[in-house]
N, C-alpha and C positions, 0 to 999 in steps of 0.2 A: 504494500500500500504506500500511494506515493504523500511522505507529509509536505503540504505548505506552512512554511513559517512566518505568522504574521505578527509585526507590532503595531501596537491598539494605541493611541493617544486618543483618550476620550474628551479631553480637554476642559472647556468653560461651558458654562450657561446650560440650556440643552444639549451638550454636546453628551454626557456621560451617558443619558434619558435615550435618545435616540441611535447610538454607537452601539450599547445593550442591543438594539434589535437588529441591528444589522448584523452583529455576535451569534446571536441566536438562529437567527436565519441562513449564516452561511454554514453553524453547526448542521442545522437541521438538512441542505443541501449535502453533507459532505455523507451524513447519515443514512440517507435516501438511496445515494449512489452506491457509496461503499468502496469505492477504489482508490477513494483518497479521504485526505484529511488535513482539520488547519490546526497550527500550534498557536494559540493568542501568548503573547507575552505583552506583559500592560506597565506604561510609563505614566508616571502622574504629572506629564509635564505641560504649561499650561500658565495662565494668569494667577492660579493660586499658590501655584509654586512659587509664580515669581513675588509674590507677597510675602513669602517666607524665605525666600533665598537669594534677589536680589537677583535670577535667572529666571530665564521662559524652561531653559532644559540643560540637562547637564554639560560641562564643560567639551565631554567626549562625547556627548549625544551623536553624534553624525557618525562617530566609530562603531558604536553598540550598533544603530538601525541599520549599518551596511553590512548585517550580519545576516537580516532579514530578509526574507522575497519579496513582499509588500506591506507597506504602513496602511492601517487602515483608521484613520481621524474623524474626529468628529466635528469640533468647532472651535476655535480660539478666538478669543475675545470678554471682556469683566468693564466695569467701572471701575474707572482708578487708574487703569492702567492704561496710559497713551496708547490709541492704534495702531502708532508706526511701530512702537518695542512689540505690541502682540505680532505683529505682521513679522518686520525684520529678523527679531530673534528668534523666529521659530517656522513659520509658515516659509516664509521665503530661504530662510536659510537649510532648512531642508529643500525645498526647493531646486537651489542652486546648487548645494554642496551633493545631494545626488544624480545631479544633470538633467533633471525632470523636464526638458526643455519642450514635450509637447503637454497641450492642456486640452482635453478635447470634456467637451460639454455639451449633451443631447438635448436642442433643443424640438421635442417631439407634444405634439398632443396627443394623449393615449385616451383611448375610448373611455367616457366617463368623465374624464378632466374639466373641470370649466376655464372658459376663455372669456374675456371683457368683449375680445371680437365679435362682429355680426357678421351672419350670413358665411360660416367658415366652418369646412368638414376638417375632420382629423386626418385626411390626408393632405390637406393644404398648409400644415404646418407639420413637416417633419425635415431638419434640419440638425447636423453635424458643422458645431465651432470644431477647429483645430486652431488654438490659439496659441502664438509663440508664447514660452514661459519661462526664458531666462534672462533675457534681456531690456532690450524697447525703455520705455521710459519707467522702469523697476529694474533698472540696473543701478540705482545706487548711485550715481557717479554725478557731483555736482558740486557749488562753492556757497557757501555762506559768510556774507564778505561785510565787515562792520559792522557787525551785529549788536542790536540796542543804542545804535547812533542812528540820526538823522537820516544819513546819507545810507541808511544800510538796503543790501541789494543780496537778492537768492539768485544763484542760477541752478538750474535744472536743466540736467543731459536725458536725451534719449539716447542710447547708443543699439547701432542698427549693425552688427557684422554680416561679411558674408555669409562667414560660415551659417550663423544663429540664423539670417535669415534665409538662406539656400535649404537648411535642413527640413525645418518646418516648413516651407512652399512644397516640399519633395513630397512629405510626407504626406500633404493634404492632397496633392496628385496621383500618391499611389492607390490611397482610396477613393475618389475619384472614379479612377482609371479600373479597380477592382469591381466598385461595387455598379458601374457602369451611369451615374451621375454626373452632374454639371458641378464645375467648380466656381467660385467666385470668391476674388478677394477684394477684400475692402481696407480702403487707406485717404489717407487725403494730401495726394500730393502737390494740389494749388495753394494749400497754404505752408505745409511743410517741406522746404523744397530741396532738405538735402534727405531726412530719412526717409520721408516716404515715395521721394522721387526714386530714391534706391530701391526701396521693396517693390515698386512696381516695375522696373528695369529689369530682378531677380525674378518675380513674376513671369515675365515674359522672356528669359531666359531658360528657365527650368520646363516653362511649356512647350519648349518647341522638341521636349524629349517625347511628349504624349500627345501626339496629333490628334487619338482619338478622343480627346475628354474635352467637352466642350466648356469653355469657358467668359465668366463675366469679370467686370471690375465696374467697384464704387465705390466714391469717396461716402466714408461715412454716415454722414448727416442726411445725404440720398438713402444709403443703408436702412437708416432710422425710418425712416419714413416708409420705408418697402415693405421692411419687416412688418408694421403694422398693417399699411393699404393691401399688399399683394404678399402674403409670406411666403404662398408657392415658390414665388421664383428662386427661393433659395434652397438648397440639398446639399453639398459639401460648402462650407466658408472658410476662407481660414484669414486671418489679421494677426495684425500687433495685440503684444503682452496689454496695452491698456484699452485700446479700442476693444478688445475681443471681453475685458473684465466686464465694462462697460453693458457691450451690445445682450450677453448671455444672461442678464441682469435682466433684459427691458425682454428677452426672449423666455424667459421665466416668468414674467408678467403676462404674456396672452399664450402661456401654456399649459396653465394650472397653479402655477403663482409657487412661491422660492421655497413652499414643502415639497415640491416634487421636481426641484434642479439639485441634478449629477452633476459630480467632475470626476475625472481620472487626469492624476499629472504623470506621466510616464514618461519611462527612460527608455526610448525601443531597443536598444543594445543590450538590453538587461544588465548592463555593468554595475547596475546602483539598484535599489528596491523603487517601484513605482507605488504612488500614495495616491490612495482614493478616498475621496471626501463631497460630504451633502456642503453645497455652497450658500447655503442658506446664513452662517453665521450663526452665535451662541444665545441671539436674541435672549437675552437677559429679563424682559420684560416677562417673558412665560417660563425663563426657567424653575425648577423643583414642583410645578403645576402638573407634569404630566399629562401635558396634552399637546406635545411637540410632534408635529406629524412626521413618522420613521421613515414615510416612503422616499423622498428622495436620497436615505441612508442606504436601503434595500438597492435603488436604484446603483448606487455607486458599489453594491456588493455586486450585481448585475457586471457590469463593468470590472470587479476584479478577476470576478467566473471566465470573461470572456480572453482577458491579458492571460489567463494561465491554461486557454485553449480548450475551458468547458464551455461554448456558446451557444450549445445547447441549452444548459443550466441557466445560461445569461439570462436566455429568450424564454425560457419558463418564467425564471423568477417577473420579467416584465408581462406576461403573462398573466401571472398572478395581481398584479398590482393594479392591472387593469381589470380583473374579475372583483376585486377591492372598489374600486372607483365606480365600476356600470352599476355594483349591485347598491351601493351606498348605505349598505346596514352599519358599517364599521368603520367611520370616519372621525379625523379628528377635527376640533373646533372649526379651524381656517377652509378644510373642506366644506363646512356645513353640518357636520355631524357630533355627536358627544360621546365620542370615543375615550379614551385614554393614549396614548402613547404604544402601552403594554397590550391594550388589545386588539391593536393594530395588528402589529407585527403578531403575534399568536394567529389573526388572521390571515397572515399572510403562510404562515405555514400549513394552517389549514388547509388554503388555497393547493401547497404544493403538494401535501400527503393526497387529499381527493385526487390532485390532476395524474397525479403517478400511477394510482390505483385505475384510475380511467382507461391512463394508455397499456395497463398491462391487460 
């Protein structure tokens, strides 16, 4: 039996609430099957830590996790503690420090989901970000000059490489080109005229490797506006580290809204462990309530199933989630329903044990 070794950061707010069921649920997958299995090892590392230690995570944290196959997070973020140290010290820095340089985020409407949109089937919004994740303007890289005088001035770098951006344009054309969809990137290079005039140079560069996969470009702000009027027209995107944070935000909003937004940040070389996490944030407001909706946590366990080549398992587990959503007995608050947390996810395994029993 083949084990996967996963380390858990359950983190802040909702984060520990809703990690729990993602836990539970890829237990219960691994149980179902039987040919494999996952190891959790769990870190407390996290905004509460940093209130006791003066760290988001340990000194050697980046040494311990590259022990692992994948991290699987729940939410980082508390009051108290500035966004940039929750972000920088921990999010990003595992991030960078295991090369997680792609970010891909499903923006799908799954049967049952509500959307703000009118007049819009759930196949008019089914939509893959691959969003660069190392770089762009979260790379760190910038001056703070005079600070607390009159005269004082910030600068702020994007930094755009080839490499960073050749890999991720590659990557969002291999699927693409796989799953036999149209690509389109978005960028805006009439106002940005050296990085984003470059990613689109690298755009049409790396295209001419895949003559068959048809492809679009939009500056952003067009983007915005697509995505809501016509979301069809998009199926693979891929963009900059902040445009892409941005866009997957406003695509979580006429998809079912930020309980049911995935991410996966992966390292496709596997040289590093890839980390999957609900992008919802630790929403502090409903934390220790237990009524934090798990599905977008399941969603990202979907996404780890599929990185370790069960995609079958993926595509059940979203299966499930969508037999959750049509039937609407079992929902939490933000769906409409007075669920718990806990009896989500219990749902949701219920889901899997009947659907198993079904196909045999």
């Amino acid at each position: 039996m083949k084990t996967h070794k996963i380390a858990v950061i359950a983190g802040d707010g909702i984060g520990p609430e809703v990690i729990n069921e993602g836990v539970k649920v890829l237990r219960q997958v691994a149980k179902l099957d039987n040919s494999f299995e996952f190891e959790f090892t769990y870190f407390p590392w996290g905004c509460e830590y940093y209130q006791k230690t003066g760290k988001m995570m340990d000194d050697d944290g980046l040494e311990k996790l590259k022990k692992f196959d994948a991290i699987f997070l729940g939410a980082v973020g508390a009051p108290g503690v500035p966004d940039h140290i929750s972000l920088w010290d921990l999010l990003l820095k595992i991030r960078k420090g295991c090369d997680q340089y792609i970010n891909l985020r499903p923006v799908k409407l799954l049967n049952g989901a509500p959307t703000p949109l009118k007049d819009v089937k759930t196949s008019d919004i089914d939509m893959l970000f691959v969003r660069e994740n190392s770089e762009g303007e979260y790379a760190g890289s910038g001056s703070w000059l005079f600070k607390d005088k009159p005269n004082e001035v910030v600068i702020q770098d994007g930094v755009f490489s080839r490499k960073g951006c050749e890999r991720v344009i590659r990557y969002a054309y291999e699927i693409a080109k796989k799953q036999s969809k149209t690509l389109t990137s978005i960028s805006k290079a009439n106002a940005l005229n050296y990085s984003m005039v470059f990613w689109d140079q690298i755009f049409k560069e790396v295209g001419k490797d895949y003559p068959e996969v048809k492809t679009y470009s939009y500056l952003v702000d067009a983007a915005s506006m697509f995505m809501v009027k016509d979301p069809k027209r998009f199926e693979i995107v891929v963009t900059s580290n902040l445009f892409g944070d941005i866009l997957t935000d406003l695509g979580a909003a006429i998809s079912g809204g930020m309980g049911l937004a995935a991410g996966a940040n992966l390292n496709p070389e596997r040289e590093f462990p890839s980390m999957f996490e609900p992008i919802h944030g630790s929403a502090p407001d409903i934390a220790g309530k237990g009524i934090a909706n798990p599905l977008a946590t399941v969603w990202s366990a979907s996404q780890l199933l599929d990185f370790f080549g069960y995609e079958k398992w993926g595509e059940t587990l979203i299966d499930c989630i969508e037999q959750v959503l049509v039937e609407k007995k079992v929902l939490t608050p933000d769906l409409g329903g007075t669920a718990s947390t806990q009896q989500v996810g219990d749902e949701v395994i219920n889901k899997l044990t009947t659907m198993l029993k079904s196909n045999n």
